[in-house]
LUMSE-891145 format. One line per field, with one value per residue (C-alpha): chain; residue number from 1; x, y, z. Coordinates in nm, 3 decimals. Layout:
N
chain: c(A,...) .
n: c(NUM,...) .
east: c(X,...) .
north: c(Y,...) .
up: c(Z,...) .
END
This chain:
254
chain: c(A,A,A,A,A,A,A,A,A,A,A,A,A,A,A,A,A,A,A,A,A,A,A,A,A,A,A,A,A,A,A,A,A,A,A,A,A,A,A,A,A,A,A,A,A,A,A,A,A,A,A,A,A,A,A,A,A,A,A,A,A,A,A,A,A,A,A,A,A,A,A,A,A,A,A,A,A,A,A,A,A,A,A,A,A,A,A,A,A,A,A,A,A,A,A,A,A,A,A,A,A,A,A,A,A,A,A,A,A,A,A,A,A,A,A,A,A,A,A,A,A,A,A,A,A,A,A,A,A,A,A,A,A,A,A,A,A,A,A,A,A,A,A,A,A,A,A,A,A,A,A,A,A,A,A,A,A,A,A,A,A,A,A,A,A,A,A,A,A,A,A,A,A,A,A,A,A,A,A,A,A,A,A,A,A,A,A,A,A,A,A,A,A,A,A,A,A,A,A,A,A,A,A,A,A,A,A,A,A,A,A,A,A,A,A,A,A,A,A,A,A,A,A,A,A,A,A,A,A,A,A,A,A,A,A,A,A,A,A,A,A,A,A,A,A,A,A,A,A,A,A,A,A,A) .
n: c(1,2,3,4,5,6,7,8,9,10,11,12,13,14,15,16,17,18,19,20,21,22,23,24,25,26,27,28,29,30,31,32,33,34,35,36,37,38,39,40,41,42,43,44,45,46,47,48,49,50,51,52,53,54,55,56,57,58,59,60,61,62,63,64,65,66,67,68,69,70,71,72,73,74,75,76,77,78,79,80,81,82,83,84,85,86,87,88,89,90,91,92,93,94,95,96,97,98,99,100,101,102,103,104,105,106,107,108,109,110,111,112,113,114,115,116,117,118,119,120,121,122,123,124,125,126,127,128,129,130,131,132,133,134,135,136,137,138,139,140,141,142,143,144,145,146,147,148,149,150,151,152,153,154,155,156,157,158,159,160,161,162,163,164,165,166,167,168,169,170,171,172,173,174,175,176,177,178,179,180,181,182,183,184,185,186,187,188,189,190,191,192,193,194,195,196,197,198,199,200,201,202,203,204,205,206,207,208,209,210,211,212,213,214,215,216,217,218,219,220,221,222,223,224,225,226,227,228,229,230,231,232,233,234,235,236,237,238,239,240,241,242,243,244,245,246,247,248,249,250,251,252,253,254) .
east: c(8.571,8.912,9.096,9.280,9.521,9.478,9.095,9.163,9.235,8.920,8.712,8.795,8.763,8.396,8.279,8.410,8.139,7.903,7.915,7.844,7.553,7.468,7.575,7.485,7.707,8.044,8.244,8.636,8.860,9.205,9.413,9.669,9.556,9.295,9.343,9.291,9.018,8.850,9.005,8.868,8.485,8.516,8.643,8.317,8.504,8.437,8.103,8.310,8.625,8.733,8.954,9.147,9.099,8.810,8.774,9.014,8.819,8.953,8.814,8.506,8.476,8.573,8.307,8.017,8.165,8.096,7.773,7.865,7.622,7.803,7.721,7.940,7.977,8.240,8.245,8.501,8.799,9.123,9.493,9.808,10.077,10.473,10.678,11.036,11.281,11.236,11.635,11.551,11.580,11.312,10.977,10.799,10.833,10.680,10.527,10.809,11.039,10.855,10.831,11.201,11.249,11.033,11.121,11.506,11.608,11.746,11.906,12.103,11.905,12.092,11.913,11.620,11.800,12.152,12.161,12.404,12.257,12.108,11.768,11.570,11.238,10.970,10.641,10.352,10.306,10.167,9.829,9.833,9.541,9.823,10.062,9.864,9.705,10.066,10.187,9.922,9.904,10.266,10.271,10.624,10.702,10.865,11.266,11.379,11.531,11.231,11.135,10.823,10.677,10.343,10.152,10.124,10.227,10.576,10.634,10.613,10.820,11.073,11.108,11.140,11.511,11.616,11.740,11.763,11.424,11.106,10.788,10.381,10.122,9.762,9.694,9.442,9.786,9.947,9.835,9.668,9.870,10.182,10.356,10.295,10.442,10.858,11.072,10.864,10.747,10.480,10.570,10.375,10.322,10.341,10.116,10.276,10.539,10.330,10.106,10.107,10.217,9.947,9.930,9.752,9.673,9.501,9.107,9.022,9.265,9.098,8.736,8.863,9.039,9.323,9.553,9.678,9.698,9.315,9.111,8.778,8.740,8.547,8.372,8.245,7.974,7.772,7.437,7.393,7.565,7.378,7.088,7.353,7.568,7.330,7.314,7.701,7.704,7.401,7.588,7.915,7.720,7.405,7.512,7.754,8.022,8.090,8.186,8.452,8.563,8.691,8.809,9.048,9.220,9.012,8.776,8.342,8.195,7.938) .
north: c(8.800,8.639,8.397,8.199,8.321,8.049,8.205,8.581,8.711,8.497,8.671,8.996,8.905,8.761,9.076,9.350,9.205,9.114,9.518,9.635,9.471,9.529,9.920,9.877,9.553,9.584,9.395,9.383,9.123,9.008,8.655,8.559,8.203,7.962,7.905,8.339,8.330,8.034,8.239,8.562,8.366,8.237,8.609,8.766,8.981,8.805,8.703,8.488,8.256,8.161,7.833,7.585,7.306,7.151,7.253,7.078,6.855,7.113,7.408,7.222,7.186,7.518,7.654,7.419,7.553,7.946,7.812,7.929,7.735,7.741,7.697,7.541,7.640,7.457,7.700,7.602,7.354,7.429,7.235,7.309,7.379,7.292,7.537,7.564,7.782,7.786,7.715,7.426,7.091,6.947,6.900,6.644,6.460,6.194,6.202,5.994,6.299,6.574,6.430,6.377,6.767,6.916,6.706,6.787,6.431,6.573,6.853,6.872,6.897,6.596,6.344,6.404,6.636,6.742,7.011,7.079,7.313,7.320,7.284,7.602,7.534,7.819,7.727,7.908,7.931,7.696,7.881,7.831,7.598,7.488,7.447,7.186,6.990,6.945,6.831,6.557,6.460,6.406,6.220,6.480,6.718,6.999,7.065,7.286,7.515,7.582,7.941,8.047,8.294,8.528,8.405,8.267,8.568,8.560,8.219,8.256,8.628,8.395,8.099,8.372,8.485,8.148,7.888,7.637,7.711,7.490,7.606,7.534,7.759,7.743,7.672,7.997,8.150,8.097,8.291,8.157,8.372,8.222,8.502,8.660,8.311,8.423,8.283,7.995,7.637,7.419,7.055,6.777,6.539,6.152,5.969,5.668,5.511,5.357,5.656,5.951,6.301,6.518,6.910,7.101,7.343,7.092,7.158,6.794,6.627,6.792,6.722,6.364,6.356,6.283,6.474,6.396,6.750,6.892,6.993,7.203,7.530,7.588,7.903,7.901,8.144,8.162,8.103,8.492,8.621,8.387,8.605,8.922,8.749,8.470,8.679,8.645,8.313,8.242,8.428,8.238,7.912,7.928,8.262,8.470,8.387,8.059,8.230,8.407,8.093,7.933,8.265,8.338,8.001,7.758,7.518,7.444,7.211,7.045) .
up: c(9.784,9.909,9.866,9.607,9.374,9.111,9.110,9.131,8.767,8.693,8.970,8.879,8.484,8.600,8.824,8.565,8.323,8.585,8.655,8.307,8.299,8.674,8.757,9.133,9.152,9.352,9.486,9.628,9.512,9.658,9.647,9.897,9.881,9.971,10.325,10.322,10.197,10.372,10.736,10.635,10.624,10.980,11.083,10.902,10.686,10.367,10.180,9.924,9.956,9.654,9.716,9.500,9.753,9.986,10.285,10.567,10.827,11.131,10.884,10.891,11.279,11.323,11.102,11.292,11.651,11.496,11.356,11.018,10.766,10.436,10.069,9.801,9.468,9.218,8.953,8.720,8.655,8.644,8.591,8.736,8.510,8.602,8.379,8.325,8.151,7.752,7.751,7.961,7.730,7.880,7.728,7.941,8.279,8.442,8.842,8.987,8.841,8.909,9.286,9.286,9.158,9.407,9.727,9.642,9.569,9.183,9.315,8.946,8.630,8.494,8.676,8.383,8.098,7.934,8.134,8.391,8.644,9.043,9.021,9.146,9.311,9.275,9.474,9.713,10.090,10.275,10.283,9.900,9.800,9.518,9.719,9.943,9.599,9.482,9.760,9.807,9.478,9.472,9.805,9.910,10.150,9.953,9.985,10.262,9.957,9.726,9.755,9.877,9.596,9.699,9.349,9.023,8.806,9.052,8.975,8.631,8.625,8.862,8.554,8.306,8.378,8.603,8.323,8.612,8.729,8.754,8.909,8.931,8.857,8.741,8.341,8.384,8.389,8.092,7.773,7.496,7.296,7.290,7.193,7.560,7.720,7.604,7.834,8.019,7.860,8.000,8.086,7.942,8.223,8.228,8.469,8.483,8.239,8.022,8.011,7.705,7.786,7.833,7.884,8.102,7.857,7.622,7.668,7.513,7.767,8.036,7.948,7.892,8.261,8.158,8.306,8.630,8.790,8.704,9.012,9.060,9.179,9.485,9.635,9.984,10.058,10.465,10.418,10.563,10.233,9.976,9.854,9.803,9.613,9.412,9.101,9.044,9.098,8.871,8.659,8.662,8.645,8.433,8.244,8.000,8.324,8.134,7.807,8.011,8.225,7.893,7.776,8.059,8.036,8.278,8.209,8.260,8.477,8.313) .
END
């Protein structure tokens, strides 16, 4: 299994209890982002991409010129969290901000707070399934200066000791122990101005679609692979996978 990093502590959190209950069950996990994963299918080296976006329409062709028959699973929900600095004053921002942040038009953190600093963009490679969902949803093309981080748990490392920081990650991401969050705050987000703030980590929110940056989780398995790895997937579906879903921060498809 490859793929996306938004998915990957949840894949391995999934397979380790798979395998207790399965002994002859194994399986190797890595991230390095959806467009990996989705890469390492059409190569043959993968029997499970684990991506945070649909498939692109020249994925699609290239798939149908291999003759690679494909199966989709969406597994799971999950929103994308912006965080900041906990020194930051800032609690909650609205799209038409957060676009302004990320595209570099607020290069100072006084164009939305009290606070005097240069913002500091923390995002993913363009490979990142994230990376390409914020992007759209935000209708930008990133600023020249944000830096290009390898995954979520660098992001969020990153906002820890950058006061001027702001970054995106997925919600699976942040603890539900807040104790284990120090140094990083989650933005409430504000669809429009008239709109309410709503969190990403707010399960009721989410299962009300009402925040603006919730997405589902897709897996991508070749027809060739789907009887070796149907039990997992039933099991992440229809089974105790579900329990574990909500436990690790991410949210059921119903």
């Amino acid at each position: 299994m490859k793929g996306s990093d938004t998915e990957v502590n949840l894949a391995v959190n999934l397979s380790e209890q798979f395998a207790e209950e399965n002994p002859d069950f194994s399986i190797a996990i890595s991230g390095g982002g959806s467009g990996l994963g989705i890469i390492s299918l059409l190569n043959g080296q993968a029997d499970i991409a684990n991506s945070s976006r649909p498939l692109s329409e020249d994925e699609k062709r290239l798939f149908q010129q291999k003759s690679i028959q494909l199966k989709t699973v969406v597994f799971a929900e999950d929103a994308t969290a912006f965080v900041v600095n906990t020194n930051n004053p800032l609690n909650e921002v609205s799209i038409q901000q957060l676009a302004s942040l990320l595209n570099g038009k607020y290069s100072n953190w006084t164009a939305v707070s009290a606070e005097n600093l240069p913002v500091s963009i923390y995002g993913r490679q363009s490979s990142s399934g994230t990376y390409s969902f914020v992007k759209k949803k935000l209708h930008i093309d990133y600023s020249p200066s944000a830096k290009e981080m390898t995954g979520n748990a660098q992001i969020l490392e990153a906002i820890k000791v950058d006061k001027s920081g702001i970054g995106y990650v997925g919600a699976g991401y942040i603890s539900k122990n807040a104790s284990k969050n120090h140094g990083i705050k989650v933005l409430k987000v504000k669809a429009n101005d008239s709109s309410e703030s709503v969190s990403p980590l707010d399960s009721k929110a989410i299962q009300q679609r009402r925040y603006f940056f919730q997405r589902p989780l897709y897996q991508f398995i070749p027809t060739s692979s789907w009887e070796k790895v149907k039990p997992f997937i039933q099991y992440e579906t229809k089974g105790k996978g579900r329990i574990i879903i909500e436990n690790s921060g991410y949210y059921l498809i119903n």
